[in-house]
N, C-alpha and C positions, 0 to 999 in steps of 0.2 A: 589410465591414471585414476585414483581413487583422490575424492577430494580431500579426504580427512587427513593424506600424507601430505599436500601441498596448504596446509592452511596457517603455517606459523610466520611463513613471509608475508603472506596478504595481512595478518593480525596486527602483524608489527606494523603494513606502511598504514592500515586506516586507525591503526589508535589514536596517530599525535592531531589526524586530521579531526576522529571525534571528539575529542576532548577538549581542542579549540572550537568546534561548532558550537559542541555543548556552551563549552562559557559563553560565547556568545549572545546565544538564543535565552540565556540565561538574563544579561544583562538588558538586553534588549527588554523583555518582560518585565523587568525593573523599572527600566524607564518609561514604557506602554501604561505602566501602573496596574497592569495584572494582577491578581487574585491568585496566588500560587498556592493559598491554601483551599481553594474554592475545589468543592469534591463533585464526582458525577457518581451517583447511587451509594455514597458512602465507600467504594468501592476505589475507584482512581482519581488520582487529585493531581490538575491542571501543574502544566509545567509551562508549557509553550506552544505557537500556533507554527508549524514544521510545513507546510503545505495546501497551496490550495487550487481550488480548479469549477470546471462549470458545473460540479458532482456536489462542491461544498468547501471544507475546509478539512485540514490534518491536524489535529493536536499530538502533542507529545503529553504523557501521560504516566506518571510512579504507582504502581499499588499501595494502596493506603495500608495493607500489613506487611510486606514488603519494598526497604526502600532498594533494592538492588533490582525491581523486576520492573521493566519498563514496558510500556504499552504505546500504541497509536490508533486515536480515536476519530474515526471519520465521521463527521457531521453529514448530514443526506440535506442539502439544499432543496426546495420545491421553488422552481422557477418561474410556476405558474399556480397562485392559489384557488383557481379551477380547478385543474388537474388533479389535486391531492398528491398522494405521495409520488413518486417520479417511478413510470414506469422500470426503467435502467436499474434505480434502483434495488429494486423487486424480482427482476430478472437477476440481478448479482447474487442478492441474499440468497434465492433458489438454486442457481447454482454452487456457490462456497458452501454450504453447507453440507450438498451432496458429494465436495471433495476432502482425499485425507491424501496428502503426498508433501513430504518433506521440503520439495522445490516448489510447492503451490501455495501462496498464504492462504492461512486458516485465521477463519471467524470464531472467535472463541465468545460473543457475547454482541448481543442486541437491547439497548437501551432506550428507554421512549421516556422522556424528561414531560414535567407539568408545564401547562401555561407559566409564565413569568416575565417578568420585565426585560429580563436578558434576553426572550426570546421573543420580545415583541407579543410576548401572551399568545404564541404558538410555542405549542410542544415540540420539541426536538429530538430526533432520534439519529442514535451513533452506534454506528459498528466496530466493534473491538478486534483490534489485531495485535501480534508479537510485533514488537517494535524492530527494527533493522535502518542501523545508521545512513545507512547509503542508498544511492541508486545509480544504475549506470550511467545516464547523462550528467547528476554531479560531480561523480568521477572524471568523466570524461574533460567538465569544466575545467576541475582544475588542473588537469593534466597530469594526473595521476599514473605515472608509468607501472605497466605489468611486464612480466617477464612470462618469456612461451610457458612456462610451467603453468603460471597462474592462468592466461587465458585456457589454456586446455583445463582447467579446473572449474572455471567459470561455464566456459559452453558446455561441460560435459554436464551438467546441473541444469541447463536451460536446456538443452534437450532432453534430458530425463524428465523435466516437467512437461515439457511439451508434447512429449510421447505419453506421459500418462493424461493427460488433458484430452489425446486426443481417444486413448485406448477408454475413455469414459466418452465420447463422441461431439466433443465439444471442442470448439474450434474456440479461440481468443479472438482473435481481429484486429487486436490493436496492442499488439509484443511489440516495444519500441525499448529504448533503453531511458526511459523515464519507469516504465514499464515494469522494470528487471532490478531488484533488491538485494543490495549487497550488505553482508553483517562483518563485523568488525573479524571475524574469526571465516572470512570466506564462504561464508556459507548463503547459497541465491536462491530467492523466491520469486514467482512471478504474481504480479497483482495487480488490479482495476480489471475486474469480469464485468462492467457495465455495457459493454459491448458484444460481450460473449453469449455464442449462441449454443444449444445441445442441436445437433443434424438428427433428424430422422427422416423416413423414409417421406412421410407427407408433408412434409417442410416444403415450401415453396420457393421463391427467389428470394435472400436476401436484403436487409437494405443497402443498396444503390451507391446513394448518397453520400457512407460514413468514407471520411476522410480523415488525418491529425494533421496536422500542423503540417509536420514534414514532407507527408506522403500518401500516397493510396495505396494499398497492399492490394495483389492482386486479388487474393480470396475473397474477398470484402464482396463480391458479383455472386 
């Protein structure tokens, strides 16, 4: 099954869902007292904060010359001002950059902000991505029914990604359905390569250790 035939059902059920998020996250930032005209390099101008995690934070994000093209801008937390930049993070950016595949998010853009008061007079720097309403754990939240067509749409997309992730020798490690990006028009990317390793031949063991939340994948050894 080709995804592009199965993608006017999945469009219609996540519309009504984004368009209530959106208002939402909208009003929410109205009352936070956000800055929704407040620009990052003149370039995207803050909407709302969509996500966060021990990586950083998610913004939602409009192009400042187009209001139809939406973006999301990950903030790179440094957990330790020792350490400088976060190693994970460094690792991702080297990877994403060396991929192009439809089902894999792309970095379209790395920004590195001045000292200022917003940032505690540290510079901050955010990775640019196409924006996509969804993910498959908030799907799942809210219980969001699919029909066999769509899942065979959905898997056939996660492993087309996942096949080419690997056909470039790079394993993921942590494919969860937080994981897995879903856009209003069916269309799925897979994204956070902070874990993600390339194998080659002199690579040694693995980290041990990496665990989520849910589970240890076996690969992870």
């Amino acid at each position: 099954l080709e995804p592009e035939g199965l993608l006017l059902p999945v469009n219609h059920k996540y519309q009504t869902w984004f368009h209530f998020i959106n208002f939402i996250t909208i009003i929410i930032a109205m009352n936070n007292n956000h800055n929704t005209n407040r620009t990052l390099n003149g370039k995207y101008r803050w909407l709302a904060e969509v996500g966060h995690g021990t990586y950083g934070k998610v913004y939602k994000a409009v192009s400042t010359d187009n209001e139809n093209k939406f973006w999301a801008l990950k903030k790179i937390s440094c957990l330790n001002d020792d350490e400088g930049f976060p190693q994970t993070a460094l690792r991702e950016i080297r990877l994403l950059k060396s991929l192009n595949h439809k089902n894999v998010i792309k970095l379209h853009d790395i920004i590195s902000t001045r000292p200022s008061k917003d940032n505690n007079y540290r510079g901050s720097t955010f990775l640019v991505f196409d924006y996509l309403e969804h993910d498959l754990w908030r799907l799942m939240q809210r219980r969001v029914k699919h029909t066999a067509a769509e899942i065979k749409c959905i898997m056939k997309q996660l492993i087309e990604g996942v096949n080419y992730l690997h056909s470039q020798k790079i394993i993921h490690r942590d494919l969860k359905t937080a994981n897995i990006l879903v856009s209003n028009k069916g269309e799925v990317q897979i994204a956070d390569f902070g874990l993600a390793r390339r194998l080659n031949s002199m690579s040694g063991n693995y980290t041990p250790g990496m665990v989520t939340i849910w589970y240890k994948i076996g690969r992870a050894h």
